[in-house]
C-alpha positions in Angstrom: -68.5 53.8 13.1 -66.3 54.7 10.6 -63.4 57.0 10.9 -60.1 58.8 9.5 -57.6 60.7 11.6 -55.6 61.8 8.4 -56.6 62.2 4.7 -54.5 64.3 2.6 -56.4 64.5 -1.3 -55.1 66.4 -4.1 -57.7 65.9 -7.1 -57.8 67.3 -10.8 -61.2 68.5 -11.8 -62.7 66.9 -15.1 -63.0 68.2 -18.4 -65.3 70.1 -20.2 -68.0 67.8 -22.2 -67.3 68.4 -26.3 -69.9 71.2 -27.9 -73.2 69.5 -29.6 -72.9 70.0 -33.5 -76.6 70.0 -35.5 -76.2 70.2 -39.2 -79.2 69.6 -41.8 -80.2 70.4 -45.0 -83.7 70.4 -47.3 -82.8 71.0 -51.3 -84.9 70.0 -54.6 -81.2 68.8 -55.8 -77.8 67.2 -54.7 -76.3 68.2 -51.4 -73.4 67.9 -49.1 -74.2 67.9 -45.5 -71.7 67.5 -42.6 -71.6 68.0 -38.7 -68.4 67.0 -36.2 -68.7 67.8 -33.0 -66.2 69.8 -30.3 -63.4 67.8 -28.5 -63.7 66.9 -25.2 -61.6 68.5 -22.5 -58.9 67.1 -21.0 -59.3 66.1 -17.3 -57.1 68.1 -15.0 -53.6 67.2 -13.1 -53.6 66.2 -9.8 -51.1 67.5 -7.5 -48.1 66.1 -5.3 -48.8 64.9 -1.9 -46.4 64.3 1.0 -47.7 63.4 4.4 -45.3 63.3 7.3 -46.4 61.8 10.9 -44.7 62.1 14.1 -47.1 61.1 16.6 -49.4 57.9 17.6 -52.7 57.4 15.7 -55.0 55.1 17.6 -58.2 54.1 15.6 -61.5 51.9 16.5 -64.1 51.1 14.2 -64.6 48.7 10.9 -63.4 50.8 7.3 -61.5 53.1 9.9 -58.0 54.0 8.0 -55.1 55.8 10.2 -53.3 58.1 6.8 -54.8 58.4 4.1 -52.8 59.8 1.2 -54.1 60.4 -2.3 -53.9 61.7 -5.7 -56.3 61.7 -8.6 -56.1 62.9 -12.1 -59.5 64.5 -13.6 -62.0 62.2 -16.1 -61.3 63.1 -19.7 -64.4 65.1 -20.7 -67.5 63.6 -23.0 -66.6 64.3 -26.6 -68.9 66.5 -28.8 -72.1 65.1 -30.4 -72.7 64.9 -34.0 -76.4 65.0 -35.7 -77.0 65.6 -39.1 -79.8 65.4 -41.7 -81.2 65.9 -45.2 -83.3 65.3 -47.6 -82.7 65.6 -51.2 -84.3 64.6 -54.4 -81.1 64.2 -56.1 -77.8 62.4 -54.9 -76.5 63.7 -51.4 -73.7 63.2 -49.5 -74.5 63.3 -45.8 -71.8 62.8 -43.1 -71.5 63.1 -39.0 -68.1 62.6 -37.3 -68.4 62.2 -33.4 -65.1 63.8 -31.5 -62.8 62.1 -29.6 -62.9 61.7 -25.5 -60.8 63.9 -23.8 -57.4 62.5 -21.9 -57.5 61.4 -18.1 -55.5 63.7 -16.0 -52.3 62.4 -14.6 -51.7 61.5 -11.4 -49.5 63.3 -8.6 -46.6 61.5 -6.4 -48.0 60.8 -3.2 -45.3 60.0 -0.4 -45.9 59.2 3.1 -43.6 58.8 6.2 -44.1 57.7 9.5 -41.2 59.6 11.2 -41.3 57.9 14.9 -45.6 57.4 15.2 -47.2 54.5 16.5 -50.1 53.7 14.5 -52.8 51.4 15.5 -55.9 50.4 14.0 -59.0 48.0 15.5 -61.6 47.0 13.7 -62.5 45.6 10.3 -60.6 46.3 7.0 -58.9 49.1 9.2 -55.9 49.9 7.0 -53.0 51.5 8.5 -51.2 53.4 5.9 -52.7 53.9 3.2 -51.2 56.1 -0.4 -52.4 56.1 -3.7 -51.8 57.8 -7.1 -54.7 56.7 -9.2 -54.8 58.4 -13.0 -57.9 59.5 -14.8 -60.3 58.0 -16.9 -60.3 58.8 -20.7 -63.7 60.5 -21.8 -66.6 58.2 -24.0 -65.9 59.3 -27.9 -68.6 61.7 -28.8 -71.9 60.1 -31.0 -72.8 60.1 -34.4 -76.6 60.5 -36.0 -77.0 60.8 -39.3 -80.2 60.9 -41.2 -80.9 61.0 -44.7 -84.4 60.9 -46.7 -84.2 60.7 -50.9 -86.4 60.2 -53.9 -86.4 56.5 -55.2 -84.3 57.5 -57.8 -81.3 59.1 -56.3 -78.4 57.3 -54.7 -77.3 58.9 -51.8 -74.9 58.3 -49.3 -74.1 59.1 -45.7 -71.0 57.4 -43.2 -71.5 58.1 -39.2 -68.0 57.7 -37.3 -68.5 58.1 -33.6 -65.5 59.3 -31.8 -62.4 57.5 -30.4 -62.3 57.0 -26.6 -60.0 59.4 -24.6 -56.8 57.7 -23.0 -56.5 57.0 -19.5 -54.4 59.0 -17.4 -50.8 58.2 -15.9 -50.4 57.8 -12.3 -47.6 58.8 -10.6 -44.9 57.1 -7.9 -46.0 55.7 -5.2 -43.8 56.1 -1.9 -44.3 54.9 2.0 -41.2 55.0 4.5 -41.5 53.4 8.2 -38.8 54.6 9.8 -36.8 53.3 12.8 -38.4 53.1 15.7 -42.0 53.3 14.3 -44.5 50.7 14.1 -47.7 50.1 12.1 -50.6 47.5 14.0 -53.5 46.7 12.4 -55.9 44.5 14.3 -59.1 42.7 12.5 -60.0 41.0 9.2 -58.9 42.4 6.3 -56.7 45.2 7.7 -53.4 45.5 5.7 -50.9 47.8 7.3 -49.6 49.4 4.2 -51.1 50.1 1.1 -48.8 50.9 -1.9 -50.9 51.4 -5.3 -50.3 53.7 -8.7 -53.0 53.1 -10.9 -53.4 54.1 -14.6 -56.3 55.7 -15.9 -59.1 53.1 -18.1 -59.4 54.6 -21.7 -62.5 56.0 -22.3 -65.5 54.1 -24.1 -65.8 54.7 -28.2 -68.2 56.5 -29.3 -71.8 55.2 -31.0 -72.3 55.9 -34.9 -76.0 55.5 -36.2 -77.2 56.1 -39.6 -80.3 55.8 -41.2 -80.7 56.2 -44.9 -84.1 55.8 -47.0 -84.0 55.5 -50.4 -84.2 52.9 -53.3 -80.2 52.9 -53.6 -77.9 53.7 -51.0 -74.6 53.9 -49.7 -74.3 53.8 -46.0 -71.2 53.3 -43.3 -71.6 53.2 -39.8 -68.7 52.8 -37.3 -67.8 53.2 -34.0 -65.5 55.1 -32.3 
């Protein structure tokens, strides 16, 4: 049986995925052809969060918490998709650029204080106090496809960057007071009474290039993000 007397969340929402850019071409002679796709959004902020307790908290169970406090920032959104193509009989230049993740939100201060409350928890990994501020993750850099078809006897070329990887999100401070005359008990395995953490966002995963090129003489780059 798992419970939780008190959770107090405040949570950023995540951003908005990067728009899909298609870009392609079909002509007799040289071309220039390119695509870059939309930035991701930025993940939201997530707000303060105080929790004050005056009174006792009794809790049975195992994974059965007494306060809960918590702040998240928002995941950096997915960033745009590049795909482009052509085909040429004479000597192209054909290019995709992925965009880059969007940023983890930041983190709220969470503060928490046991004004005078007896708090008691039985049961395994039953934490007493728990707060944490606990920043976004970056967005994944967007992809990039590029495909290019030419005669034999043209030398085209074609680079595929895929986007950078949005950066994590900053979490904020971290704060639980136990007053006088208040007590925290935690009974069972694994059962901290207090739980401080502020966590920083991960950066978000680079993006993918792929390129394909076919034709007697080429010049092709490929990176990632």
């Amino acid at each position: 049986q798992i419970g939780y007397p008190v959770i107090i969340k405040a949570a950023g929402g995540g951003g908005g995925r990067g728009g899909l850019e298609v870009s392609g071409s079909v002509n007799g002679v040289g071309s220039i052809n390119s695509a870059i796709g939309g930035g991701g959004g930025n993940g939201g902020t997530g707000g303060a969060v105080t929790v004050t307790n005056t009174t006792a908290i009794n809790v049975k169970g195992n994974l059965s918490s007494a306060i809960i406090g918590i702040s998240t920032g928002g995941r950096g959104g997915l960033g745009g998709i590049a795909i482009s193509g052509n085909t040429s009989n004479g000597d192209s230049l054909n290019d995709s650029i992925g965009s880059t993740g969007g940023r983890g939100g930041v983190a709220g201060n969470v503060s928490v204080y046991n004004n005078g409350g007896v708090i008691s928890t039985y049961g395994f990994r039953g934490v007493g106090v728990s707060a944490s501020s606990i920043g976004g993750n970056g967005g994944m850099g967007g992809i990039a496809v590029g495909v290019t078809l030419a005669s034999t006897t043209s030398a085209p070329s074609s680079a595929d960057i895929g986007g950078d990887g949005g950066t994590g999100g900053v979490a904020g401070l971290v704060l639980i007071n136990n007053e006088q005359k208040s007590s925290v008990t935690t009974q069972g395995p694994f059962s901290p009474g207090l739980v401080a953490q502020s966590i920083g966002g991960d950066g978000g995963i680079g993006g993918i290039g792929v390129g394909v090129s076919k034709s007697l003489l080429s010049n092709s780059m490929t990176l990632g993000g």
